[in-house]
Every structure is written in structure tokens, then in C-alpha cells.
C-alpha positions as CSV (number, residue, x, y, z in Angstrom):
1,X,-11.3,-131.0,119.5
2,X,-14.5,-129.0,120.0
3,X,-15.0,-125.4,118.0
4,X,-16.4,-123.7,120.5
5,X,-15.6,-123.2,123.9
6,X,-18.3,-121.0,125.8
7,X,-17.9,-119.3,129.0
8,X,-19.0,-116.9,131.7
9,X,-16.6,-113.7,131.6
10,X,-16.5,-111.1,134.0
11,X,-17.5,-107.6,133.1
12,X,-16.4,-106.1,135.8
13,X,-19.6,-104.5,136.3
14,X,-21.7,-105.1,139.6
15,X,-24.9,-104.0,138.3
16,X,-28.1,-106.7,138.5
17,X,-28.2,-108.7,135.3
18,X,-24.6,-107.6,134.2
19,X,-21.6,-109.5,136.3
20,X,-21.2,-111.8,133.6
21,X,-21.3,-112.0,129.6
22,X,-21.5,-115.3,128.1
23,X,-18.6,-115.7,125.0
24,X,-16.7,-117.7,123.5
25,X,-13.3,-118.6,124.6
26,X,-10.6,-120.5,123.3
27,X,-10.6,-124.6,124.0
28,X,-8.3,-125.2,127.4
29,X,-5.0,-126.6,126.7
30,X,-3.9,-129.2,130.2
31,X,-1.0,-129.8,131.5
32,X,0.2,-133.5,132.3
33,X,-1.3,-133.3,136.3
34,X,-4.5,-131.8,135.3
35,X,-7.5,-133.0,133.8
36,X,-10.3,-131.8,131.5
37,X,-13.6,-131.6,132.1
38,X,-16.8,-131.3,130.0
39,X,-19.3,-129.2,132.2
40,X,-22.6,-130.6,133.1
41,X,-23.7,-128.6,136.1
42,X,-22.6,-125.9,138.1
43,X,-23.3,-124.7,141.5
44,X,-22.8,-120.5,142.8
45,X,-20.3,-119.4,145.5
46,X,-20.9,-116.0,147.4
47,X,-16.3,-116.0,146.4
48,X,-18.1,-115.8,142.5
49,X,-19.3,-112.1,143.1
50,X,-17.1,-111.0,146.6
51,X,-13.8,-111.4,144.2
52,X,-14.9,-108.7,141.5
53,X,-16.1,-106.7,144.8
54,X,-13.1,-106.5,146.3
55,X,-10.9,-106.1,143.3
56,X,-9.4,-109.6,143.8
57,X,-10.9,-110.5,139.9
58,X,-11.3,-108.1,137.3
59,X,-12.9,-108.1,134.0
60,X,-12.0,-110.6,131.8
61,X,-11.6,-113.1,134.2
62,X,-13.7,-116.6,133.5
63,X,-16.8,-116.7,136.5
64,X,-17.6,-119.7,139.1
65,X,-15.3,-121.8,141.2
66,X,-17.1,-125.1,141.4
67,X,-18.6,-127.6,138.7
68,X,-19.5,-130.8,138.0
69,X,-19.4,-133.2,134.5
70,X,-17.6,-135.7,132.6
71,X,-13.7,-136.3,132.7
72,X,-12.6,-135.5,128.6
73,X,-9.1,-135.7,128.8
74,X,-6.4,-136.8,131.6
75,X,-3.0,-135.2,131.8
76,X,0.0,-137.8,131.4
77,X,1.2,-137.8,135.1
78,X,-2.2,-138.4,136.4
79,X,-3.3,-141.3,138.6
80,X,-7.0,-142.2,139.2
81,X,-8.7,-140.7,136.5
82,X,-10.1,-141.9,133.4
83,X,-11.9,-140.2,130.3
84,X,-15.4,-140.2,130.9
85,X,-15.4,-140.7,134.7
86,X,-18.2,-138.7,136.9
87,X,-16.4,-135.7,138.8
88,X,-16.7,-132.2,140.5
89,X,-14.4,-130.2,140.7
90,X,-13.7,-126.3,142.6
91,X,-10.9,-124.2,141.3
92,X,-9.7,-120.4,141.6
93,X,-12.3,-118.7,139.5
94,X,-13.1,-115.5,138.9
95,X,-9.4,-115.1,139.2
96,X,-8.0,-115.0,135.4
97,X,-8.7,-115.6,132.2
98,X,-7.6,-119.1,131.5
99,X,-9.2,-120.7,134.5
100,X,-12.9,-120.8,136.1
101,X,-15.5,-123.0,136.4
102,X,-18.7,-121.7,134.5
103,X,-17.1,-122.6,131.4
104,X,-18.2,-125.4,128.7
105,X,-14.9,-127.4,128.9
106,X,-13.3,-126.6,132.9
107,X,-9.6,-127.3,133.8
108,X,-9.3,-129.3,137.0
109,X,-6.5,-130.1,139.4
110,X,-6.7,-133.7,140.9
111,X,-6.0,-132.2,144.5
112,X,-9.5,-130.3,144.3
113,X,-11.9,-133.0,142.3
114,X,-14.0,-136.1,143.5
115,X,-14.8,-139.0,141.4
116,X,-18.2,-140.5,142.0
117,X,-19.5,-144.2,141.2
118,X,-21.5,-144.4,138.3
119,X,-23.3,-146.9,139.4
120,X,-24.9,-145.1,142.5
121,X,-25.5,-141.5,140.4
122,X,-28.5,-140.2,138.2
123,X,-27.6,-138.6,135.4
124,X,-30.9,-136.8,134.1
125,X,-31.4,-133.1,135.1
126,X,-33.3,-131.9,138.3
127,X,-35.7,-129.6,137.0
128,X,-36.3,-126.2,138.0
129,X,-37.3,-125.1,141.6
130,X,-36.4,-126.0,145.6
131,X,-35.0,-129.4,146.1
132,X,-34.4,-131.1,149.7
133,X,-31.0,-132.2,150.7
134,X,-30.3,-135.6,149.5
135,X,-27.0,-138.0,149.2
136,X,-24.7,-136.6,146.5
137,X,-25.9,-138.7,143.2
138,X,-27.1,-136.1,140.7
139,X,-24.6,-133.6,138.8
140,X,-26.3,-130.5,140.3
141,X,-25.9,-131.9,143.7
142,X,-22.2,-132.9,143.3
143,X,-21.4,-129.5,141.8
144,X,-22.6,-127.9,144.7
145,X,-20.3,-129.8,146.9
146,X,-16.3,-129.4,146.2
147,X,-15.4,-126.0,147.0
148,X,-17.4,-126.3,150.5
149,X,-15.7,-130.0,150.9
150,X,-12.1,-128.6,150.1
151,X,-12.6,-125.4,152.9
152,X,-13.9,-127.5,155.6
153,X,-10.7,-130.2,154.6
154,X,-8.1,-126.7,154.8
155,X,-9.8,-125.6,158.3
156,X,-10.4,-128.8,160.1
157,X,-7.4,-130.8,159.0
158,X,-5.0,-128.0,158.5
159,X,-5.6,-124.8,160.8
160,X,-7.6,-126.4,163.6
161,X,-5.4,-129.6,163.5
162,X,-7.7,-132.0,164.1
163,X,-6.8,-135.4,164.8
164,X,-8.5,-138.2,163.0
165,X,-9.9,-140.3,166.5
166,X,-13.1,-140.5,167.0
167,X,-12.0,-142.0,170.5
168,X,-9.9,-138.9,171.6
169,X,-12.5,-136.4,170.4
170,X,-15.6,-138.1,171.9
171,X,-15.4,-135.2,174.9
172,X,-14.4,-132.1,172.7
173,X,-16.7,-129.8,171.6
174,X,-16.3,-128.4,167.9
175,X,-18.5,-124.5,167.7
176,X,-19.5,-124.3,163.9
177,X,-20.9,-120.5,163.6
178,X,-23.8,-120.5,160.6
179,X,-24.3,-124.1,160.1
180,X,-27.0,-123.4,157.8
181,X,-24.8,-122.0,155.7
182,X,-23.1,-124.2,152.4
183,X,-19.8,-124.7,154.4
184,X,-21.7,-125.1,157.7
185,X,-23.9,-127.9,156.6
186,X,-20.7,-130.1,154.9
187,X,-18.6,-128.8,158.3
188,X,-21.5,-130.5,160.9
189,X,-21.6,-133.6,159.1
190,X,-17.5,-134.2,158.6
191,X,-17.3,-132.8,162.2
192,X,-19.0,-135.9,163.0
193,X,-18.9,-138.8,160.3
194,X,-14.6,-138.5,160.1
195,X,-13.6,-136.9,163.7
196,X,-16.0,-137.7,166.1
197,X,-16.4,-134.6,167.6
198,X,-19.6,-133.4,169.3
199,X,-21.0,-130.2,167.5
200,X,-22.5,-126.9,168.5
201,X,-24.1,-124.8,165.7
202,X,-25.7,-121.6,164.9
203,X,-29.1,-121.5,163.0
204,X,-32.4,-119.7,162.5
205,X,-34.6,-122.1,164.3
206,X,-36.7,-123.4,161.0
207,X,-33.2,-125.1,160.3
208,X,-32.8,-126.5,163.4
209,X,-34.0,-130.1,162.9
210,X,-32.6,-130.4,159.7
211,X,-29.0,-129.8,160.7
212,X,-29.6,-132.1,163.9
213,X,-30.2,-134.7,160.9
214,X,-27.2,-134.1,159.7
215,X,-25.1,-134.7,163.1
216,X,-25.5,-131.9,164.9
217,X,-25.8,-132.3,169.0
218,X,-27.0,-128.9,169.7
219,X,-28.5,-126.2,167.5
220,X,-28.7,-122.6,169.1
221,X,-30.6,-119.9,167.2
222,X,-27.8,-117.2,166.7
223,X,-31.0,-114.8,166.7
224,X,-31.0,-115.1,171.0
225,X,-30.1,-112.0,173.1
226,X,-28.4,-114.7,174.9
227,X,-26.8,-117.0,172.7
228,X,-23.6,-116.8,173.8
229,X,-24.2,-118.0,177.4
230,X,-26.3,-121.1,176.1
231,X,-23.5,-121.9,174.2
232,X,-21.1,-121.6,177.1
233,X,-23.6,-123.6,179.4
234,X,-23.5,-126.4,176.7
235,X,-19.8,-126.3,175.8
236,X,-18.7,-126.4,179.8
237,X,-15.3,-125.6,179.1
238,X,-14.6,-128.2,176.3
239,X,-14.7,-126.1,173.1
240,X,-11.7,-126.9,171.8
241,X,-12.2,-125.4,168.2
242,X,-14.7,-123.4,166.3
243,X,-15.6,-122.5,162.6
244,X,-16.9,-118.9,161.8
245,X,-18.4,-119.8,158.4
246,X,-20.2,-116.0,158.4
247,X,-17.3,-114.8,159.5
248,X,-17.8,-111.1,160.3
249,X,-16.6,-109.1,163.1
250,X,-20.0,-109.4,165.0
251,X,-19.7,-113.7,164.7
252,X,-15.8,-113.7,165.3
253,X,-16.6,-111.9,168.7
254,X,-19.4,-114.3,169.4
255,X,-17.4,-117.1,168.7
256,X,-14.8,-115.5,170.6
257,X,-17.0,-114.9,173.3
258,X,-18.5,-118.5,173.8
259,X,-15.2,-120.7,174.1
260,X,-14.3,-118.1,176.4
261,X,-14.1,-120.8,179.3
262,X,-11.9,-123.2,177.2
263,X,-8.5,-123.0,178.5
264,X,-7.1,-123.8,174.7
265,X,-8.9,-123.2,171.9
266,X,-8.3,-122.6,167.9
267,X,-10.6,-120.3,166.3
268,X,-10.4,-120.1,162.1
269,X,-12.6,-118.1,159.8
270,X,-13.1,-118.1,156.0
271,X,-12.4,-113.5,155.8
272,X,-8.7,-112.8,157.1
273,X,-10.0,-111.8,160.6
274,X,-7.4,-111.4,163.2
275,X,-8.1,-111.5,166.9
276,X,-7.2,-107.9,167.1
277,X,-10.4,-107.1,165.6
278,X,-12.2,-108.6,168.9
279,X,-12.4,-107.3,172.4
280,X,-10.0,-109.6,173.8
281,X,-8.8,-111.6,176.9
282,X,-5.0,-111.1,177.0
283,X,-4.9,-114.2,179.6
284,X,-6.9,-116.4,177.0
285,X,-4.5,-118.9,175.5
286,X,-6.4,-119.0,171.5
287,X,-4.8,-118.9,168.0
288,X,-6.9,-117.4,165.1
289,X,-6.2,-119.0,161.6
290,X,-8.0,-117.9,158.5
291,X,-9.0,-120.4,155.8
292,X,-8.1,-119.5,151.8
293,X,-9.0,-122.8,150.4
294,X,-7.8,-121.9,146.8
295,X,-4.1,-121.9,148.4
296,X,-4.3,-126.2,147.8
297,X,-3.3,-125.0,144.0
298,X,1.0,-124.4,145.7
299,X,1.0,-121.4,143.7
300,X,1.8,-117.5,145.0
301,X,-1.0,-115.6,144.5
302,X,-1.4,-111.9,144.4
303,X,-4.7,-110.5,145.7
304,X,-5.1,-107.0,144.6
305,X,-1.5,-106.4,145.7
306,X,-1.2,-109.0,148.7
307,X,1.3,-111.3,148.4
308,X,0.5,-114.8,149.4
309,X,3.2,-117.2,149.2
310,X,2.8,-120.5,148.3
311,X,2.5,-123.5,151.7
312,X,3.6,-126.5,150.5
313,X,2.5,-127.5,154.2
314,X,-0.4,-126.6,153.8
315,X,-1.0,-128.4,150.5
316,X,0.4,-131.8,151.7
317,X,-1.7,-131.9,154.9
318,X,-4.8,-130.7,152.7
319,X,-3.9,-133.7,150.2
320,X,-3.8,-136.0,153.2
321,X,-7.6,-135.2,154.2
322,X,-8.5,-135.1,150.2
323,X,-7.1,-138.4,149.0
324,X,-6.8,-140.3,152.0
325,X,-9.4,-139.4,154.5
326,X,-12.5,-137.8,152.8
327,X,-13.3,-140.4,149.6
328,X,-14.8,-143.3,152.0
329,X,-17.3,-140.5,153.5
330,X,-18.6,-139.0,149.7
331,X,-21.3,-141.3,149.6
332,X,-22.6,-141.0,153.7
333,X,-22.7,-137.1,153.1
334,X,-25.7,-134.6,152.4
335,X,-25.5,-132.0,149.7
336,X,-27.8,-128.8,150.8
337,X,-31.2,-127.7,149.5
338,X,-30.6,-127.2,146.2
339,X,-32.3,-124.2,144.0
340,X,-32.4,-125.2,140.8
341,X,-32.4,-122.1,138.2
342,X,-32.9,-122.3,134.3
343,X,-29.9,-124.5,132.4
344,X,-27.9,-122.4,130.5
345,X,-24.7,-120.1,130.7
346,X,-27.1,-117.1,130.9
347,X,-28.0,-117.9,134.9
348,X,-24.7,-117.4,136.6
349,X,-25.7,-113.6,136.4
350,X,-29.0,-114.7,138.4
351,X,-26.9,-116.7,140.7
352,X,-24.4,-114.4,141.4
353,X,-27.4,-111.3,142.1
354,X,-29.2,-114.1,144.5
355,X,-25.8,-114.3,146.1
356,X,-25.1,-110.8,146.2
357,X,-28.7,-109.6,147.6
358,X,-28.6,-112.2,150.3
359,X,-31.6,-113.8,148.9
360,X,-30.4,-117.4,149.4
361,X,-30.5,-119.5,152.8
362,X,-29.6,-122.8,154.0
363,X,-29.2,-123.6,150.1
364,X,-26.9,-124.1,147.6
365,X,-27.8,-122.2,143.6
366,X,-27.0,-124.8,140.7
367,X,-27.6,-124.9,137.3
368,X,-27.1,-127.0,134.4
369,X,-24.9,-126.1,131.1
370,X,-28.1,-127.4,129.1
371,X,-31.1,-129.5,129.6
């Protein structure tokens, strides 16, 4: 058993440089359906920073919520998995003090990690600075995956209800709102690879070719006086769902707004935003889900005094899409640009004030535990 366990611990301090405080910790105990990872790379979330700013996370609590490495110990229960296999993994972080990713040994549920063929993956570091988009075959690139992978699996499979036919959804229009964004770029390319739906997006229009690349039918720049109407024009009534991966009140009303001709239409975003907060049809038939991917864990969870039951329905349709559905697609889909910062513990703080300050588009932040 290792002597040293290192982590990222929140301060619970929002100032520039000071998020985070790299200490030691002691070594994760598993239980028999969980697994043990030894960190190689991690990858930022904008949920790293938003959870200390909304009280959700306090101090104390271990940073990050995705990461990738090598499988160290297996749990007795588990199926699958295998010391020393190639995983990522996303998990709850930021949350308490036992469990986060930007940590040197991570624990993992098996309902949130992906096992990757070591024969297809390149295990030497990407060095420092802008990298394209590229299959996921490098640590950095699969740690900058899961989370993303998992939210687009609770939307699409669990609030929007997607069907898996590719025949029945050649006609129906899927609206993804920021498809530039981490969970936009995996949602255009599982939109289309496992459903077979045609996709709208939303982009700055330097991103516009590269998310057609990734299966996109038409790309609108969200930037246009008239964006809505092109939308509408495109969509002709057959928008049957839509993504607001921004998800503020100005993008829920614009997605409101452009599957305003669709009869029947399901509308989820990733903030807790409730059709109320729109200016509304009351003849429209819509429903409005919200997406809380860390809900796959079954547990209750209490978010700065918010009760949130656990949905065991939720979890079984979720582990439908992430055992059964999703592992024949890993190696046909596209991780984003990546930004590669400085290995070491020490960068999450950079990460998270890149996050924070907006500073980061159309790519994903990684970084590797050491070089």
C-alpha cells in the first residue's frame, strides 16, 4: 500500500491561484463494487469551481470530477475489470472529502468508468500547449471524456427518451444549444453515431466546420439577430428534442423559442431551469427535464439543503446506455481540443481560474499527475 496519497483539497476560497491546496490524504479504502484507480491524467469541469460557488462543496472537499489512469485494485463483486486495465472515470467531486478525482489514487464506480484497449492507446504524455481533436487513445484525451459521456447518456437516454433506431429517427430533428461546448461536441457526435438523429447546433462560426466533422447537419451561429428563425426554417416542425448545454435563461428561451412549431417536443438542460423561467405558450405541448448526471451514484444527495432523492430509474436506464449501448461507439468518437497545462497537482488551480474566467472555448483543460 502506497505512503502517500496526494490530493487537490478545496479551500473554500475563490480567489485566482487559491481554489485548491495540494496535501496529503489518507490512501482510499473500496468497497467490493468499486474500483481503485492510480491517476495518470485529469481533465477540468466548469461543476469543479460552480460547486464551491454555489455552496454545493465546501472546504475540505477533494477537487475534480473526471480522470483517467490505471485500474490498482478491483472490489470483490466487480465484473469487467482487471488490475492494471486502461480506464477513465467521472465521479461526484468537489463534493466531500473521501471522494474526487484530482487525487493520486481516485475511487471509481463501474457505472461511471470506460475501459479502453490497450492495444489501440498511447501511453506517453502530450506535451504542453493546444492539441486538435483526435480519437480517444491518449490518457489526457480519455480523461477529458467521462463526465461529458455520462450527461449526454442521463439526457438523451433518460430525460429526452430517446429510442435506439436509427430508422425511426431518420426524420427527427435533435436542437443541441452550444455544440462547441465539452458536452455539445460528445452530444453531436452520439446524436448521430447511436440514434440517428439529424442535428441542429449552435456555434461561433470558426467552429462551424469542425462540429459538421463531427456529425453535425446544420451549424447556426448563436451570435445571429436571427437565429432563432433559421433554426425554425431548418427544423420545419420536426424538432422533437433539444439539449441546452449553456443552459441559461437567455439559451433556454432560445431553445424554447425555435421548436416552437413542434407539436411535441422535450427540452432538458444541465442548471435546474424550469419552463416557468421562459415566456411561454400555454397551448405548447413541451416537458422540461433537467440533467444532474452525478445522480447515476443511487445515493440521496443534499445540495446545500436540497434534498434529492435517489432514482433508481433513473440509474437503471442510465446503466442501459453505459454498459450496453455506448462501449461499441468509444473508439468512433472524438475527444475536443485539448489544452494541455503543466503535469502536476499544482494546475487544477489554473484550470479551475481558466474555467472560471471563461477563458476556455470549444476545448477541454487536462493535465497530467506527472510527466
Amino acid at each position: 500500500m502506497p505512503v502517500n496519497n496526494n490530493a487537490c483539497i478545496h479551500t473554500g476560497a475563490l480567489k485566482r491561484g487559491q481554489s485548491t491546496i495540494v496535501k496529503s490524504i489518507p490512501y482510499p479504502k473500496i468497497n467490493d463494487d468499486q474500483i481503485l484507480i492510480k491517476a495518470v491524467a485529469y481533465a477540468a469541469n466548469p461543476t469543479d469551481w460552480k460547486h464551491i460557488a454555489v455552496n454545493w462543496g465546501g472546504k475540505g472537499a477533494i477537487a475534480g470530477s473526471d480522470v483517467s489512469g490505471i485500474v490498482s485494485e478491483v472490489g470483490f463483486n466487480v465484473k469487467g475489470f482487471e488490475v492494471g486495465d486502461i480506464v477513465s472515470s467521472f465521479m461526484h467531486g468537489n463534493f466531500t472529502e473521501t471522494r474526487g478525482a484530482f487525487s493520486e489514487y481516485v475511487i471509481a464506480d463501474v457505472n461511471t468508468t470506460i475501459k479502453y484497449d490497450k492495444s489501440n492507446f498511447n501511453s506517453q504524455a502530450i506535451e504542453e500547449g493546444d492539441h486538435r481533436s483526435n480519437f480517444i487513445n491518449t490518457y489526457e484525451g480519455a480523461a477529458s471524456v467521462t463526465l461529458g459521456l455520462g450527461t449526454v447518456g442521463v439526457s438523451f437516454h433518460y430525460h429526452l427518451g430517446i429510442k435506439v433506431d436509427k430508422q425511426a429517427n431518420a426524420s427527427k430533428y435533435i436542437l443541441i444549444w452550444g455544440g462547441a461546448t465539452g458536452t455539445g461536441i460528445l452530444a453531436i457526435q452520439i446524436a448521430k453515431l447511436i440514434y440517428g438523429l439529424k442535428v441542429i447546433t449552435t456555434a461561433s462560426s470558426d467552429h462551424h466546420n469542425f462540429l459538421r466533422t463531427l456529425g453535425a447537419d446544420e451549424v447556426f451561429d448563436y451570435h445571429d439577430s436571427d437565429v432563432v428563425d433559421q433554426i425554425k426554417k431548418v427544423g420545419n416542425s420536426n424538432i422533437n428534442y433539444a439539449l441546452d448545454t449553456v443552459s441559461d435563461t437567455q439559451t433556454f428561451q432560445s431553445v424554447y423559442d425555435a421548436t416552437v412549431e413542434t407539436k411535441e417536443v422535450t427540452i432538458d438542460n444541465l442548471l435546474f431551469l424550469k419552463l416557468d423561467e421562459a415566456k411561454m405558450d400555454p397551448s405548447r405541448k413541451i416537458t422540461s427535464t433537467s440533467t444532474l448526471v452525478f445522480h447515476v451514484d443511487g445515493t440521496e444527495m443534499n445540495l446545500d439543503g436540497s434534498i434529492i432523492p435517489p432514482d433508481m430509474e433513473l440509474v437503471n436506464v442510465y446503466n442501459d446506455f453505459w454498459f450496453n449501448i455506448l462501449p461499441p461507439y468509444i473508439s468512433k468518437i472524438k475527444h475536443a481540443d485539448l489544452k494541455v497545462l503543466k503535469a502536476g497537482l499544482e494546475s487544477a488551480n489554473e484550470a479551475l481560474d481558466l474555467l472560471r474566467d471563461n477563458k476556455i472555448k470549444a476545448e477541454k483543460i487536462v493535465f497530467r499527475l506527472s510527466v
